[in-house]
LUMTOR-44627 format. One line per 5 residues: number of its first residue (from 1); for each residue x, y, z of C-alpha. Coordinates in Angstrom, 1 decimal. Example, Ala and Ser with C-alpha at 12.3 -4.5 7.8 and 13.67 -1.06 7.14 Angstrom:
BEGIN
1) 12.3 -4.5 7.8  13.7 -1.1 7.1;
REM end
This chain:
BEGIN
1) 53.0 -81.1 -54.7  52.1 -78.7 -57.6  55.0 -77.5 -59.9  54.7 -73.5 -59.2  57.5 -72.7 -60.7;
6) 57.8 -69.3 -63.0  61.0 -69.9 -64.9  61.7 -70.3 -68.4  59.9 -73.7 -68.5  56.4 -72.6 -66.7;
11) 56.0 -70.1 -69.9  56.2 -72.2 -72.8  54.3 -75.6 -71.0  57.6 -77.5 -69.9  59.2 -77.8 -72.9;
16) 62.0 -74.8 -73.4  62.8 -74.9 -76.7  66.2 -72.2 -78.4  63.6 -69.8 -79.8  62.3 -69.5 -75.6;
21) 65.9 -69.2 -74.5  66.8 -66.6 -77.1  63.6 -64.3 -76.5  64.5 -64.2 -72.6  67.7 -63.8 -72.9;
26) 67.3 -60.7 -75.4  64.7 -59.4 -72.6  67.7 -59.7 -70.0  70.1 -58.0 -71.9  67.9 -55.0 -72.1;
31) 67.6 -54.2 -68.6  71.1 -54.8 -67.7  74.0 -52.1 -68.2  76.8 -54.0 -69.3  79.8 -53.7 -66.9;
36) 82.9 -51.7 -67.6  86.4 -52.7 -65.9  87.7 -51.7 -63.2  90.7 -48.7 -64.7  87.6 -47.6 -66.7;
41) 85.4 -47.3 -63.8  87.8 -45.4 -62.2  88.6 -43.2 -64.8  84.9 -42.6 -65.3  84.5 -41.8 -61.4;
46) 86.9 -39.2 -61.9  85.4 -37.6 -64.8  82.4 -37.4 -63.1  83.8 -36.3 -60.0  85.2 -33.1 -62.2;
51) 81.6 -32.7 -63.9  79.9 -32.2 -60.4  82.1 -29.9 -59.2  82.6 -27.8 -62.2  78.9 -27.5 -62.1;
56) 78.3 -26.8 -58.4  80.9 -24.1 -58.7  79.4 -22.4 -61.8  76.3 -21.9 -59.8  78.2 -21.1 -56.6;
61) 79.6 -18.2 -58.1  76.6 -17.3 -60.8  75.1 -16.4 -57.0  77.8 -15.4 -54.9  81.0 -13.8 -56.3;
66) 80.6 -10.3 -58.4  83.2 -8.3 -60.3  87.2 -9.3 -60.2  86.6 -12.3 -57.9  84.0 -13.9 -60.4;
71) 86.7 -13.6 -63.8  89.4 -14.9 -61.4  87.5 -18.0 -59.7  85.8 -18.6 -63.2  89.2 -18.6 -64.9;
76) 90.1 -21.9 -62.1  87.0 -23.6 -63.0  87.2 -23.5 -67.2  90.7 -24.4 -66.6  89.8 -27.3 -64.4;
81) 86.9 -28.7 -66.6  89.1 -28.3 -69.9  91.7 -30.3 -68.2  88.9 -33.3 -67.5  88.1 -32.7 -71.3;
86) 91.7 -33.4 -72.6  91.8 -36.2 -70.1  89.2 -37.5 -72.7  90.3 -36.9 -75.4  93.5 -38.5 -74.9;
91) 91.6 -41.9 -74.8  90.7 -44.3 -77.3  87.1 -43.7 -78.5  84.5 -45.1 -76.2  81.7 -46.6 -77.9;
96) 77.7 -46.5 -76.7  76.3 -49.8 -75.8  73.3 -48.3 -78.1  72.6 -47.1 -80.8  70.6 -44.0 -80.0;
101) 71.4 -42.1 -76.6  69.2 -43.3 -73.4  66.5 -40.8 -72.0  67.2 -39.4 -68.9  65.0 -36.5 -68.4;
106) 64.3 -33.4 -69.4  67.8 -30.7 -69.5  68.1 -28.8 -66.2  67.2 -25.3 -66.1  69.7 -22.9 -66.1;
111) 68.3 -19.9 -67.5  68.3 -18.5 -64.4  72.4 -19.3 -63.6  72.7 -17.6 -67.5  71.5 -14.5 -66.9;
116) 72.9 -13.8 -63.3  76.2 -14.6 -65.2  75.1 -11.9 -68.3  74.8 -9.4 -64.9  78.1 -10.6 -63.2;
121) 80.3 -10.2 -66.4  78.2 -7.0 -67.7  80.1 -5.2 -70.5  82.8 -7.5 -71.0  80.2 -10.8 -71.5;
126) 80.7 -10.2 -75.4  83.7 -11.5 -77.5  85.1 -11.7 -80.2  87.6 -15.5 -80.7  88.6 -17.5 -84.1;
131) 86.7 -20.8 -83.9  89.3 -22.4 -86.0  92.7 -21.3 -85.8  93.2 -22.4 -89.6  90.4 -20.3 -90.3;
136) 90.6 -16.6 -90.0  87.1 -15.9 -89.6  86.1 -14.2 -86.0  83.0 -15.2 -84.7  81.1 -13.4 -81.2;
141) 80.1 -15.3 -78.1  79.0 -14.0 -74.6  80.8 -15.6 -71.8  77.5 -16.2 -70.0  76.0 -18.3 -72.8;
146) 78.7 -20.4 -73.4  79.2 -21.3 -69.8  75.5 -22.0 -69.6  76.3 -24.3 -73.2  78.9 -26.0 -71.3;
151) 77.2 -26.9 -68.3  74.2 -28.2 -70.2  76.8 -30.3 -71.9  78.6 -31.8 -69.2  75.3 -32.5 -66.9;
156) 74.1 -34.9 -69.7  76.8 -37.0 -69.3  76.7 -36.7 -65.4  73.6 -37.9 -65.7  74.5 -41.1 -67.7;
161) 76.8 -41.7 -65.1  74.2 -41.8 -62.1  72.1 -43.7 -64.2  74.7 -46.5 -63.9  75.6 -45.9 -67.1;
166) 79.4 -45.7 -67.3  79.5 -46.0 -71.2  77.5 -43.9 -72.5  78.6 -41.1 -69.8  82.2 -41.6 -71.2;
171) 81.4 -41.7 -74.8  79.1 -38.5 -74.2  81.8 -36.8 -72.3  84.0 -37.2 -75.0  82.3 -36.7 -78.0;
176) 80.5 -33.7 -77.1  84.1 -32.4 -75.6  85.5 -32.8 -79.2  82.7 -31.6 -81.5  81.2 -28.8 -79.3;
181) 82.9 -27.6 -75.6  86.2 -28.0 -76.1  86.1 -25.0 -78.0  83.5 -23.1 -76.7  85.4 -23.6 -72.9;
186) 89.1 -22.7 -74.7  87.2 -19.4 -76.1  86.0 -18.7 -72.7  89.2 -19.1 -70.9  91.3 -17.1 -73.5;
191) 88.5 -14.3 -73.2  88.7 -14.2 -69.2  92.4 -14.5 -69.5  92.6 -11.5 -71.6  90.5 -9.6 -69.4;
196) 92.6 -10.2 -66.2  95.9 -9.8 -68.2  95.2 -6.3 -69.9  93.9 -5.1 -66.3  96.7 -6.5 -64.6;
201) 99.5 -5.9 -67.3  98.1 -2.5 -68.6  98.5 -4.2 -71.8  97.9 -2.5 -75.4  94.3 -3.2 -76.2;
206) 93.1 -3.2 -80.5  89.2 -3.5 -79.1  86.7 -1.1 -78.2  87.6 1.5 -75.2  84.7 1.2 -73.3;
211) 85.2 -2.7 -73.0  88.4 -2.3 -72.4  87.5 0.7 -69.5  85.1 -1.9 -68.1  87.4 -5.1 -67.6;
216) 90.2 -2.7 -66.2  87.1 -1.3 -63.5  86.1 -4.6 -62.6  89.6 -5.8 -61.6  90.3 -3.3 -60.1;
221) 91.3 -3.7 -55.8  92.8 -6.6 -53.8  93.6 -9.4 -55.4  90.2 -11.9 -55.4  92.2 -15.1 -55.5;
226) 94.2 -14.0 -52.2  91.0 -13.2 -49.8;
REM end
């Protein structure tokens, strides 16, 4: 019967020598995504879990919700997505399996979600926040932009993830969390924070009036997170 077989041997003649065996093994290890254990997984699952539905939400309402009952349900979902970001950074680093990041695809689209936030927020989509509260410089943001920043953010390592690649969606989650959205989500939260709380409070305002007119008019009538 002829030998037909397609292993190791049948490439190099018969004869499998440690150069063979190293050269396929080194092929194998590049298509398989090393395994992570099982708390990791887990934690990983949960992360991701928090990704998605920050990011479904951020659309939902960038369609749906106007006025008093986008800041409100906005305020729920930065909360929610920071509190998945300090999850991460309470870890110990993760590490990539590689050295530079995987391709998977192009960055979704969300121009569109950006500028039906810019309409949704109107007047009050521009602030003013300290970057670095051991550095007294202001700089100024709009609310839709960095929500938009944040979801682009976020997706990348969502996409990791369904990609079967736990690591690197961990160790992108992370590291963009502490050198980029971390702050740019903690700027947006105290911005919407001090729009509902000078509306609801009356409180003393040190900003321009007509901002100021503007988040009091759009919060104003029932209560969004009771309907």
């Amino acid at each position: 019967m002829t030998d037909v077989s397609t292993g190791p041997e049948a490439l190099t003649g018969g004869v499998v020598d440690d150069a063979a065996d190293a050269a396929v093994d080194a092929v194998v290890a590049d298509l398989v995504v090393p395994a992570v254990d099982s708390p990791t997984e887990d934690f990983a699952q949960q992360i991701a879990d928090a990704a998605e539905a920050f990011l479904v939400s951020v659309q939902a309402i960038s369609r749906e919700a106007e006025g008093s009952r986008a800041i409100a349900l906005m305020l729920l979902e930065v909360s929610q997505i920071l509190l998945a970001g300090a999850r991460l950074a309470a870890q110990q680093d993760f590490t990539p399996v590689e050295e530079y990041q995987p391709d998977v695809g192009p960055d979704p689209d969300l121009d569109e979600m950006r500028l039906r936030l810019a309409r949704i927020f109107g007047p009050v989509d521009e602030y003013t926040f300290n970057f670095d509260p051991y550095d007294p410089e202001l700089v100024t943001g709009t609310l839709s932009d960095d929500l938009t920043s944040i979801a682009n953010q976020v997706a990348l390592g969502l996409r990791h993830y369904r990609n079967g690649d736990v690591s690197e969606a961990l160790w992108w989650w992370q590291f963009s969390y502490v050198s980029s959205w971390a702050n740019e989500a903690s700027a947006v939260l105290r911005a919407l924070q001090s729009v509902v709380t000078h509306a609801r409070l009356d409180a003393e305002f040190t900003g321009e009036e007509e901002e100021l007119a503007a988040a009091n008019e759009m919060l104003e009538g029932e209560d969004p997170i009771s309907q």
